[in-house]
C-alpha positions as CSV (number, residue, x, y, z in Angstrom):
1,X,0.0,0.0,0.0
2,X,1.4,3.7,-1.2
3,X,0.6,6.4,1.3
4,X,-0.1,10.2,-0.7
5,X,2.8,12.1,-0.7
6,X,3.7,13.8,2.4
7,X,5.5,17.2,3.0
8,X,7.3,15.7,6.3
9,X,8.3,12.2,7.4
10,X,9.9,11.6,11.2
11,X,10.4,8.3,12.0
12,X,10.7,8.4,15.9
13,X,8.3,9.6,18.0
14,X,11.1,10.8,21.0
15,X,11.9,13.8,22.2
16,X,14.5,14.6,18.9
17,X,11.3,13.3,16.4
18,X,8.5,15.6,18.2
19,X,10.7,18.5,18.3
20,X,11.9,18.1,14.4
21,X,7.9,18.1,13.8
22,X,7.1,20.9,16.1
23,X,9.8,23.3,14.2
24,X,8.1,21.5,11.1
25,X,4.5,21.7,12.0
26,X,4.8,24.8,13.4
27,X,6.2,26.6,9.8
28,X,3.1,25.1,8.4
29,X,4.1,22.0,7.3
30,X,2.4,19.2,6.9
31,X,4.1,16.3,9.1
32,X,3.8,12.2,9.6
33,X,5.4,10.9,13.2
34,X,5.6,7.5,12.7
35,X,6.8,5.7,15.4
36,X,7.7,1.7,15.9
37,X,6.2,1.3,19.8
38,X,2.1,1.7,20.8
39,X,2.5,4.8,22.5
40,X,5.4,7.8,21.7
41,X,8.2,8.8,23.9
42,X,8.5,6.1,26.0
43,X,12.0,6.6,27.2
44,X,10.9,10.0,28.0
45,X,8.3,9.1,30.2
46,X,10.3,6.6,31.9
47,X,12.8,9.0,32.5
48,X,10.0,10.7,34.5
49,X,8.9,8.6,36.8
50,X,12.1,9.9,38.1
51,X,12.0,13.5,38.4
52,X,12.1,14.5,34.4
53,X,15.2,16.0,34.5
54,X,15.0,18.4,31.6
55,X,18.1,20.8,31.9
56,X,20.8,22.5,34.0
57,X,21.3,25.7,35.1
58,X,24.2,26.7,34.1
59,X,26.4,29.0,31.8
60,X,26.4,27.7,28.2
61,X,29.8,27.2,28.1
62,X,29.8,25.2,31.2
63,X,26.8,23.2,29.6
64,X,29.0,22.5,26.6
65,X,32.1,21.1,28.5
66,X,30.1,18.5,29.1
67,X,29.7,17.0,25.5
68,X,31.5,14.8,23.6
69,X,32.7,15.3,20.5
70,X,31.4,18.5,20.1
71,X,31.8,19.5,16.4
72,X,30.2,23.2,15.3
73,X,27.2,22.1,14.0
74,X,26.1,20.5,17.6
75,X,27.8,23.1,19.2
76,X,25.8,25.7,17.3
77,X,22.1,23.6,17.9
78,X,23.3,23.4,21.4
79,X,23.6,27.1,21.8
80,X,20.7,28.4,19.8
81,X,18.3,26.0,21.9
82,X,20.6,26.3,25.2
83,X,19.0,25.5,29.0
84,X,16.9,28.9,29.4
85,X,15.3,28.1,26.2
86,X,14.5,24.6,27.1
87,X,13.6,26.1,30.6
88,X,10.7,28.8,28.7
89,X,10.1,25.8,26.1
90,X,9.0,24.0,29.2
91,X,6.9,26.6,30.5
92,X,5.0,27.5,27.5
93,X,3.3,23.5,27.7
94,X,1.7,25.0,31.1
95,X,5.0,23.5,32.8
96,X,6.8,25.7,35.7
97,X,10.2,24.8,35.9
98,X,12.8,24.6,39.3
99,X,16.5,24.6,39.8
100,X,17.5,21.9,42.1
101,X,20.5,20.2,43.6
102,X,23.6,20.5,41.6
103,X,21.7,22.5,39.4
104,X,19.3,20.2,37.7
105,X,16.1,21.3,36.2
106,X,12.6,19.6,36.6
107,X,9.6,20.4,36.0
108,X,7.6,21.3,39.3
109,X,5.1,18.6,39.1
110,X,8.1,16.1,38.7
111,X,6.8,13.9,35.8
112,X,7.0,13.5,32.2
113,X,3.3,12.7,31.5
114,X,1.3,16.3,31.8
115,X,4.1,17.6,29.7
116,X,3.8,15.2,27.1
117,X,0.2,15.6,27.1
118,X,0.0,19.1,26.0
119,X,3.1,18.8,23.6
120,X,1.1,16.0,21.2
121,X,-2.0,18.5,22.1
122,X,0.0,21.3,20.4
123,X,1.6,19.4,17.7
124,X,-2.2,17.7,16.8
125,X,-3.1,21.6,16.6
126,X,-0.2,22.0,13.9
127,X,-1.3,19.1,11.6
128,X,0.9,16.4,12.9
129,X,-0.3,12.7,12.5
130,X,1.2,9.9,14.8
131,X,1.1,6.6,13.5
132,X,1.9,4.1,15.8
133,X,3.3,0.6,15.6
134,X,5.0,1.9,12.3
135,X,8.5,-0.2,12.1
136,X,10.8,1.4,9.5
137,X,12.6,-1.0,7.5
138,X,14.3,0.7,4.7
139,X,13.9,2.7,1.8
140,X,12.5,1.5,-1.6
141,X,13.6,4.4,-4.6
142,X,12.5,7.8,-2.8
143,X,9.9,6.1,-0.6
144,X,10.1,4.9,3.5
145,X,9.2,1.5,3.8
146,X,7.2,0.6,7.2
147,X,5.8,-2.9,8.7
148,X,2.6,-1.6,9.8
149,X,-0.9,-3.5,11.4
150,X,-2.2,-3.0,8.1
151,X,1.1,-4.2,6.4
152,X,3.6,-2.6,4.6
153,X,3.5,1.2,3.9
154,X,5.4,3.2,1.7
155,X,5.9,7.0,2.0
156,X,7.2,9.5,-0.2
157,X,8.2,12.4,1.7
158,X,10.2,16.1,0.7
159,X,11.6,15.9,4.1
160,X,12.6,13.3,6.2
161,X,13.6,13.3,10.0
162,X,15.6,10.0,11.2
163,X,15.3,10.0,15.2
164,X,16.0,6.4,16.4
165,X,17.8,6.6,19.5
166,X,20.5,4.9,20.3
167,X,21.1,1.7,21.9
168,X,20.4,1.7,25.3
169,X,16.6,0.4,27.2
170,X,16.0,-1.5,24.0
171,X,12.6,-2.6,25.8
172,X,11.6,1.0,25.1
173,X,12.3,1.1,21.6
174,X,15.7,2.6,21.2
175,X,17.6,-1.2,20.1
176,X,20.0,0.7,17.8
177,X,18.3,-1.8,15.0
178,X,18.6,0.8,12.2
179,X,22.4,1.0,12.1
180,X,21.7,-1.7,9.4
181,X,20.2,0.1,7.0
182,X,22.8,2.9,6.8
183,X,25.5,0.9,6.4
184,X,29.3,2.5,7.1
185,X,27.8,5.2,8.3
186,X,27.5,4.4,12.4
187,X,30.4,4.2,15.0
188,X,29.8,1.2,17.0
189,X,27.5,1.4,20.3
190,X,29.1,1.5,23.4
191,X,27.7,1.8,26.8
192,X,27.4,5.4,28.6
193,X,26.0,6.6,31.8
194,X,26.2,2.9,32.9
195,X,27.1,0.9,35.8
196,X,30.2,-1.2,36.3
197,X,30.0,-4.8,36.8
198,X,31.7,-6.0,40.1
199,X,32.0,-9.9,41.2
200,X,31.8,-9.4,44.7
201,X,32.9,-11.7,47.9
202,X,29.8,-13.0,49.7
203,X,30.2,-10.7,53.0
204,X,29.2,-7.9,50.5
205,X,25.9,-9.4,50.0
206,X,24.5,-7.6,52.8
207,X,25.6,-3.6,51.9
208,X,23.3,-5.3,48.5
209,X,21.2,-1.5,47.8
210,X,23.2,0.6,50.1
211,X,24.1,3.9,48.8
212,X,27.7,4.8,49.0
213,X,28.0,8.9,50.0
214,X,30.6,11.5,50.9
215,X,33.1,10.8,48.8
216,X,34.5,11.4,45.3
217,X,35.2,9.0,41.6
218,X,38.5,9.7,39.9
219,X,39.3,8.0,36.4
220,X,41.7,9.5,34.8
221,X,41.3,13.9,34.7
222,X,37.7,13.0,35.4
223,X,36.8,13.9,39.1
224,X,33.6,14.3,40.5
225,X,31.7,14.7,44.1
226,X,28.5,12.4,44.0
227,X,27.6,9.1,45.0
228,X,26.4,5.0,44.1
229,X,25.0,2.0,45.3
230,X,26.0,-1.3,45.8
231,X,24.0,-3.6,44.2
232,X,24.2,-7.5,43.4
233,X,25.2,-6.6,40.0
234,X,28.4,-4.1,40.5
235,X,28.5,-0.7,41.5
236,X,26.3,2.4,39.9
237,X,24.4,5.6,40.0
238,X,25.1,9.4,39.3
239,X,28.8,9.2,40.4
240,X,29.7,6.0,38.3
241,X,28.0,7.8,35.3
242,X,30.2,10.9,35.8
243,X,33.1,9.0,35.5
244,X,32.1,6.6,32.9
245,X,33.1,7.8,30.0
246,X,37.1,7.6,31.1
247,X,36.4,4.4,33.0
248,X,35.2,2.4,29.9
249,X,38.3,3.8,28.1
250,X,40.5,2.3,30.5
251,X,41.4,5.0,33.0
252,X,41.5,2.8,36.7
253,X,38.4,4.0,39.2
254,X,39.5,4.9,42.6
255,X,37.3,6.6,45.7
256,X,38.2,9.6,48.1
257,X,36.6,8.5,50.8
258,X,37.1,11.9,52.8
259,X,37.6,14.4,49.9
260,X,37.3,17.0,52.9
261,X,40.5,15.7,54.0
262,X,43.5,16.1,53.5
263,X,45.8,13.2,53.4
264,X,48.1,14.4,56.0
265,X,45.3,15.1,58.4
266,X,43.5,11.7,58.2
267,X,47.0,10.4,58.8
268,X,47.2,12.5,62.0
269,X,43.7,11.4,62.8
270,X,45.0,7.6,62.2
271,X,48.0,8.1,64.4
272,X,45.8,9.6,67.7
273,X,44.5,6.4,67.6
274,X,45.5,3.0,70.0
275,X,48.0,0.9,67.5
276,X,46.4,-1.9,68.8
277,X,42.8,-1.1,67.4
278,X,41.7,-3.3,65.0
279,X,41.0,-1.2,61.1
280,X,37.0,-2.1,61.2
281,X,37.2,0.4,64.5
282,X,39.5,2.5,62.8
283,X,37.3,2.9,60.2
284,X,34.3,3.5,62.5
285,X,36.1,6.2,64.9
286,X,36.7,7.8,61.4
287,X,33.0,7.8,60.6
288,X,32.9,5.7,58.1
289,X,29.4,4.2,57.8
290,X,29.4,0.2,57.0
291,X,28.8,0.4,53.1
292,X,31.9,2.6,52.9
293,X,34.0,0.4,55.4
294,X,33.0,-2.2,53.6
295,X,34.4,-0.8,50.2
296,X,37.8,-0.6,51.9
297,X,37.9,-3.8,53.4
298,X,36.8,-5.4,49.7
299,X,39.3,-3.5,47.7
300,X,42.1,-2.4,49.6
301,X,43.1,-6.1,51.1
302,X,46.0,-6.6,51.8
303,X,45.3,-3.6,54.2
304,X,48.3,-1.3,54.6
305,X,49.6,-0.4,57.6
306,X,49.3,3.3,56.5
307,X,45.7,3.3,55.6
308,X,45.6,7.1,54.9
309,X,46.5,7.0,51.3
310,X,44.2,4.5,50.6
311,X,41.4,6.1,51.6
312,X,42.1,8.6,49.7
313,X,42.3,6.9,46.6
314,X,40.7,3.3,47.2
315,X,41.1,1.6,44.2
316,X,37.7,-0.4,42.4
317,X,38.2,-3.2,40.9
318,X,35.4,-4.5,38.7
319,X,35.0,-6.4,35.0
320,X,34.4,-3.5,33.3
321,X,31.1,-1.7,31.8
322,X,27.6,-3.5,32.6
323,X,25.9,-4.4,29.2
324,X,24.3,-1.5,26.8
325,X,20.7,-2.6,27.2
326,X,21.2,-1.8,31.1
327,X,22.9,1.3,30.2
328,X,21.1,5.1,30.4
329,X,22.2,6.0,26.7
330,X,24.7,5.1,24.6
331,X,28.3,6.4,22.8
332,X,28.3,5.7,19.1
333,X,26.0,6.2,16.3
334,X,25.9,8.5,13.6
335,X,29.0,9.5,12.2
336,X,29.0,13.6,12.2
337,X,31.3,12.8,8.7
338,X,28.1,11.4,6.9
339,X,26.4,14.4,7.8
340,X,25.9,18.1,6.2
341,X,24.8,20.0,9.0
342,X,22.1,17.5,10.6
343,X,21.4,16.4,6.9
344,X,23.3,12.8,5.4
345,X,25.0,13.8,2.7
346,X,24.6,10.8,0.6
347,X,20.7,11.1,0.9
348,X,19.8,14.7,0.5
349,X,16.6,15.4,1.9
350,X,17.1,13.3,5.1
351,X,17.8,14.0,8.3
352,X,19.1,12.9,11.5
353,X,18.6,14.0,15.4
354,X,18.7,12.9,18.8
355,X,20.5,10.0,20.4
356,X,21.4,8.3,17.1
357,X,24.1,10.6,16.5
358,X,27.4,10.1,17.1
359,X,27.7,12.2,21.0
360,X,27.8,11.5,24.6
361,X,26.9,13.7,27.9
362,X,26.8,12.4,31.5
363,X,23.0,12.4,33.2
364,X,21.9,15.2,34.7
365,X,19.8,17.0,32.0
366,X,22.4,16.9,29.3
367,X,20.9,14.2,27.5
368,X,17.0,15.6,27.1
369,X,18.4,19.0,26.0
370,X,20.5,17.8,23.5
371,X,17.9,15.5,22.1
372,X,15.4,18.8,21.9
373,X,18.3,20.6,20.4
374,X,19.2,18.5,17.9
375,X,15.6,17.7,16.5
376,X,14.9,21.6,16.4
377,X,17.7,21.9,14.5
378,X,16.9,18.8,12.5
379,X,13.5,20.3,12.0
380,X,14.6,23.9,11.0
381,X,17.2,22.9,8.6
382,X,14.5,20.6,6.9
383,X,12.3,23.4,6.6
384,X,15.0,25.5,5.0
């Protein structure tokens, strides 16, 4: 079955696809979402169940540092559609925003659902169509191909928006499938924003969902303040994800376990101290809660007699990165090489957004904005 022409085709009903067909709808456009899962943005809405974080607030140029690669053309959709804007964007769907810890950005209602609500309320009101359960296979001549409940579809558009995702939370649509049908064009998936896997000795079966705090992940020049858990299945959570990026390159993980100290004074501390107390009560007169005494006694065995500059650098051992289906998002994709602007340059006409392309950012509102970003500018360049 042939479909009528259509001005606008975006296949991927995220954040990157709704925002290419808002900047589309909204120039008059007539637009298609066509989207592979029953119900759009599913990523996005389980992202909310957590808080929604949409932005940061902070300086652009601050907010930029925290992208890589960051070649001109992202850099330039990054700075046009920056955190205010996504902040104001938010508030004209009816959603008041907040600044939080460490300067993330939700919405004050903390979910992803009223806000999706009004968007596809807006975009209905530009002329956008979402088809659902639309799987895009391939291209046949000029035309999309799609496995649809009704079978297969074929539309002709002027336009075309690619925004797939990447390759993480497959369950929710983003399995990275379509790197097959743009062949040499992808750098391969790699976890991001993931947790490490960890095999650890049974007396840690206990600290099992215990969050570790207080302290700070160096890998490498990457340092942060922030915190994990210890689960059954390794280590993870905002810190690890900070970090992850040099970690999964090889750079060795180690915790400050009193980044308020300095290593001479927790020495001093150490020496005040009876030489015949045993290092658990060491570690408890130093206030170290169990999950972080139990850290040290895991990893830092054999136990120094100096224990200072281990805590202040513990070192983790672990197997490396847990597997890209448990990751938050994904490294890889896209190649900014194939691309002219946010257009491929061996199919003019189509264009790509979102967390297909070929970028990385660590959690904390980086990756929303970016996806918003890029599909406005995917959008507006489609447009032009």
């Amino acid at each position: 079955m042939t479909d009528p022409v259509t001005r606008a085709l975006v296949i991927g009903a995220g954040p990157a696809g709704l925002m290419a067909a808002e900047e589309m709808g909204r120039a008059g456009v007539a637009v298609t979402v066509a989207d592979a899962m029953p119900s759009p943005a599913r990523k996005f809405l389980m992202a909310g169940k957590s808080g929604l974080n949409l932005t940061r607030d902070e300086p652009i140029d601050d907010f930029l540092r925290a992208f890589t690669p960051l070649p001109p053309v992202f850099e330039a959709a990054l700075r046009d559609f920056g955190p205010e804007a996504v902040k104001d964007w938010a508030r004209g769907l009816g959603q008041e925003v907040f600044t939080g810890t460490s300067r993330r950005v939700f919405p004050v209602v903390m979910k992803a659902s009223p806000l999706l609500r009004v968007w596809l309320a807006r975009l209905a009101s530009f002329g956008v169509t979402l088809e659902r359960r639309w799987r895009w296979t391939g291209w046949e001549g000029g035309a999309a191909l799609f496995d649809t409940p009704a079978g297969v579809r074929r539309v002709s558009a002027q336009a075309t928006v690619l925004a797939l995702g990447g390759a993480s939370w497959p369950r929710l649509g983003s399995d990275g499938g379509w790197t097959a049908l743009l062949p040499g064009l992808v750098a391969p998936f790699r976890p991001a924003n993931m947790g490490l896997a960890v095999a650890w000795s049974a007396q840690m079966a206990r600290h099992f969902g215990q969050p570790v705090k207080g302290v700070a992940l160096s890998a490498g020049a990457a340092r942060t303040r922030g915190e994990c858990v210890i689960s059954a299945r390794g280590l993870e959570g905002g810190g690890i994800y900070a970090v992850a990026r040099a970690v999964r390159e090889g750079a060795q993980l180690t915790l400050d376990l009193f980044p308020d100290l300095g290593e001479a004074e927790l020495a001093a501390r150490l020496g005040r101290m009876a030489a015949g107390d045993s290092v658990a009560n060491r570690l408890r007169r130093l206030g170290l809660d169990p999950a972080r005494a139990a850290l040290v006694q895991e990893f830092g065995r054999p136990l120094p007699a100096d224990l200072a500059p281990l805590l202040k650098a513990l070192p983790i051992r672990h197997a490396g990165p847990r597997p890209l289906s448990e990751a938050i998002s994904s490294a890889g994709g896209l190649k900014w090489s194939a691309l002219d602007g946010f257009m491929l340059r061996d199919r003019p006409g189509v264009f790509a957004a979102g967390e297909m392309l070929d970028w990385e950012a660590p959690t904390g509102g980086y990756l929303l904005s970016a996806c918003l970003a890029t599909g406005r500018a995917a959008g507006r360049q489609a447009v032009a």
